[in-house]
C-alpha positions in Angstrom: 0.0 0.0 0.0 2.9 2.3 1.1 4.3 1.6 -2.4 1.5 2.4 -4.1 1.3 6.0 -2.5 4.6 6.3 -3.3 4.1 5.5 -6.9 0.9 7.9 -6.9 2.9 11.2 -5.5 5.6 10.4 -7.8 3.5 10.3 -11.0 1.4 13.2 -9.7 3.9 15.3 -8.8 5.0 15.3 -4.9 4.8 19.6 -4.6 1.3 19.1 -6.6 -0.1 16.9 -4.3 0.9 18.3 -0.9 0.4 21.9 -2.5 -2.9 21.1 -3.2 -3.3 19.5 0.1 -2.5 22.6 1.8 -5.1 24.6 -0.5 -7.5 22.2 1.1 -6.7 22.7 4.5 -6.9 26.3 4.2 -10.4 26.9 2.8 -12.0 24.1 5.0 -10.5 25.7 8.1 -12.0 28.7 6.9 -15.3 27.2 6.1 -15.4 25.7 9.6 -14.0 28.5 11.6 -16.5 31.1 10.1 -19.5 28.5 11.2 -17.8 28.0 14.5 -17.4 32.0 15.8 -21.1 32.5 13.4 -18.6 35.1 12.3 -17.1 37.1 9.3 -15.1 39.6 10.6 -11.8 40.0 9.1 -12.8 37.9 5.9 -12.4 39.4 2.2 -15.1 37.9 0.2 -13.6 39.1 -2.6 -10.7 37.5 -2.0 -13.2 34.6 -1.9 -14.8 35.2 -5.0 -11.6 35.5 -7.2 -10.7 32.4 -6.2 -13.9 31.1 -7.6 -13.4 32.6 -10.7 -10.1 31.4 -10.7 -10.8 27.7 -10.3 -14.1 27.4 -12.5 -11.7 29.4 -15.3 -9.1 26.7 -14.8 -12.1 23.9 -14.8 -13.2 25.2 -17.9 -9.8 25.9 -19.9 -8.3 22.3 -19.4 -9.9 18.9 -19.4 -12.2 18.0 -16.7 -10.4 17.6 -13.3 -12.0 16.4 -10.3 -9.5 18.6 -8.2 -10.8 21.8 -9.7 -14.6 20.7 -9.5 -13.7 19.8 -5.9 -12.8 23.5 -5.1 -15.5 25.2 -6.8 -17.8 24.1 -3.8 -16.2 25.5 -0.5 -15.2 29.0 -2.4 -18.7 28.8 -3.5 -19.9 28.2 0.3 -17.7 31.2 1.9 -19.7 33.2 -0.5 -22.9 32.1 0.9 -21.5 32.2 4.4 -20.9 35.3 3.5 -24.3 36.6 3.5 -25.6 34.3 6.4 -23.1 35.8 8.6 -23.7 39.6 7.2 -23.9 41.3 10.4 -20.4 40.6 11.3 -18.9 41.1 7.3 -17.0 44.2 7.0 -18.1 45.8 3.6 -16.7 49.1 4.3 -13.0 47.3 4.9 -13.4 44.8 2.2 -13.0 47.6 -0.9 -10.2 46.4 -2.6 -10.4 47.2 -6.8 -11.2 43.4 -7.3 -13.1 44.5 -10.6 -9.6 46.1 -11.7 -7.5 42.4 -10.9 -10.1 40.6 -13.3 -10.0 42.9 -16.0 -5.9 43.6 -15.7 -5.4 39.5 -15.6 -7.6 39.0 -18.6 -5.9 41.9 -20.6 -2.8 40.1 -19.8 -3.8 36.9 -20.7 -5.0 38.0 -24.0 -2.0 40.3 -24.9 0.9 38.3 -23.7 -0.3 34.9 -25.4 -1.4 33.5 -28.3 -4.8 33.5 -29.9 -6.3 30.2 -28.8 -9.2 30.5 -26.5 -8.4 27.6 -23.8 -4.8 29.2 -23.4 -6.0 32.4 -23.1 -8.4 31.3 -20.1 -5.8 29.1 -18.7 -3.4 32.2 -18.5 -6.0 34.5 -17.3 -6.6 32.1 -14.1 -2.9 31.9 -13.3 -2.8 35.3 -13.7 -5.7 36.1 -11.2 -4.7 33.5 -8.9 -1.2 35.9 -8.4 -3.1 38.8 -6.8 -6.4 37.1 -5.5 -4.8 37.1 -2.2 -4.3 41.2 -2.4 -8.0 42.1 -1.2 -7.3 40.0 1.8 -4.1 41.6 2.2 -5.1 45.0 1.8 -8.4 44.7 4.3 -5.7 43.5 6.9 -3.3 46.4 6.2 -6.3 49.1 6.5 -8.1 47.7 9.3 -4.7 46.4 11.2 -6.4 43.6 13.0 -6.7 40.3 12.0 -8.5 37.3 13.2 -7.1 34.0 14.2 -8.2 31.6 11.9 -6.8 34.1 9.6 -3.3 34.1 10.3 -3.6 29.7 10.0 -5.7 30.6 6.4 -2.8 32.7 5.3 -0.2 30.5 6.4 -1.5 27.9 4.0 -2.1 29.7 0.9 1.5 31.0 1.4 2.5 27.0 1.5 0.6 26.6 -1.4 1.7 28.8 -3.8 5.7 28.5 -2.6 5.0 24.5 -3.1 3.7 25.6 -6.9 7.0 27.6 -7.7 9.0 24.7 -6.4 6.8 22.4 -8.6 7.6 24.3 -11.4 11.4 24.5 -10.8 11.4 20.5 -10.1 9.4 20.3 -13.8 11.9 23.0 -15.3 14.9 20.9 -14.0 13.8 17.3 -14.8 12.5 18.1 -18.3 14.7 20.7 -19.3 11.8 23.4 -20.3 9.0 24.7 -18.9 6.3 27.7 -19.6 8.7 30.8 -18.4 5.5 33.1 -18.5 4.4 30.8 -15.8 7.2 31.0 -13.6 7.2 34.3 -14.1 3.4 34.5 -12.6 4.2 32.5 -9.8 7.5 33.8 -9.2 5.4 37.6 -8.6 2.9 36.0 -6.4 5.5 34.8 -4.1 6.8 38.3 -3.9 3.9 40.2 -3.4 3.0 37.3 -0.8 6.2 37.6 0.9 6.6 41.3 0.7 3.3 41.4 2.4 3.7 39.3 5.3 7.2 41.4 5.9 5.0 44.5 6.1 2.1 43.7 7.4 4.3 41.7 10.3 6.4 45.0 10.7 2.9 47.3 10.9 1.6 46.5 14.4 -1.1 44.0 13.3 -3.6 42.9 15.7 -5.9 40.2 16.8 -9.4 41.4 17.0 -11.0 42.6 20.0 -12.5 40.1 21.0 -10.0 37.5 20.1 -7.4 39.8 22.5 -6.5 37.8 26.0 -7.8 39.9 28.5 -4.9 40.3 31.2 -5.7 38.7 34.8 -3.4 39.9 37.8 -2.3 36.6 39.5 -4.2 36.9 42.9 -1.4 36.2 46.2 -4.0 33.5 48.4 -1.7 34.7 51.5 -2.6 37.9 51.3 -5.1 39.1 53.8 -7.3 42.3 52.9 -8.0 44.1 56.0 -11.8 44.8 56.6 -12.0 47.2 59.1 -15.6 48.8 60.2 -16.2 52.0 59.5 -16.1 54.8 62.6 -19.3 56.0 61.1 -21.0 52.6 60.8 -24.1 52.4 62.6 -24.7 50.3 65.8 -26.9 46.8 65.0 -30.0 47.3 66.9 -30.4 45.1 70.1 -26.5 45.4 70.9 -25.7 47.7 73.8 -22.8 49.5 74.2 -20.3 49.2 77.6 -19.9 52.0 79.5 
């Protein structure tokens, strides 16, 4: 059995398989932390929804894969969560120009390669799958707190796409050629990805305020308060006083 799996991630592509692995992990934890806190806050769905677009592009412009109909679903149901949690999404943080990533990636796509629809679909998803992380990005940047389940969602979409650029070095160096436009996409997503992370890191981020540990002052059991009656305090009835 072990030799089978072997076999599998070596035919599939080891940095495929675990990259996509990690895709998986992030958008589930997603999925299940918004349902968990009945929360939003802190979440770009437009983020969200370029992903979508990304992976029914890439559904569309190859031969049907049961990975990319897979991932359709949970983008699709952080859309819907959005709007069954919209009392906690943050509309007025989540204004990134998502409209102007779609058309720029497309332009791209069309410009840069050749005239054959498929390929020109299949270049617009990479090149929207490059930015889709920047609305995300940028909500954390302006509102400069970010949620927990956040921080683990971002973790793995930066495992991701590092595992694709190391997928396409290991197919560059085994085969001798690869698509350099490619590279070149994923070689800019890991920079803005990284450059991100080294400013938002160096920016004061911070959890959300009601994710923030409230501060307890570690109580001494020795000490004794003193309670001493008041002079003024009034006399019980029924007690006299000794003259």
């Amino acid at each position: 059995m072990f030799v089978f799996l072997l076999a599998y991630l070596y035919e599939m592509n080891f940095f495929l398989t675990v990259g996509n692995l990690s895709l998986v992990v992030a958008i589930f934890y997603l999925i299940w932390s918004i349902i968990n806190e009945k929360s939003y806050a802190g979440i770009s769905a437009k983020t969200q929804f370029l992903y979508l677009i990304v992976f029914v592009a890439r559904f569309i412009a190859g031969p049907a894969k049961f990975f990319e109909l897979l991932m359709i679903f949970p983008f699709s149901a952080t859309l819907i969560l959005a709007f069954w949690t919209k009392n906690t999404y943050e509309k007025k943080l989540d204004n990134f120009w998502a409209e102007f990533l779609i058309v720029a990636a497309f332009i791209f796509a069309v410009f840069v390669h050749d005239s054959i629809p498929f390929r020109i679909i299949s270049a617009f998803n990479e090149n929207l799958e490059a930015v889709a992380l920047l609305s995300q990005i940028y909500m954390i940047w302006k509102s400069k707190q970010i949620v927990k389940h956040i921080k683990v969602y971002m973790f793995y979409m930066y495992l991701y796409r590092c595992l694709n650029i190391l997928r396409w070095i290991h197919i560059h160096c085994t085969y001798g050629s690869n698509d350099i436009r490619s590279g070149a996409v994923l070689f800019v997503d890991f920079l803005i990805m990284t450059t991100s992370i080294v400013v938002l890191r160096y920016n004061k981020i911070i959890l959300y305020r009601h994710e923030e540990k409230k501060a307890t002052k570690p109580q001494n059991a020795f000490y004794v308060k003193a309670e001493l009656p008041s002079i003024t305090a009034t006399i019980p009835v029924g007690i006299k006083l000794e003259k």
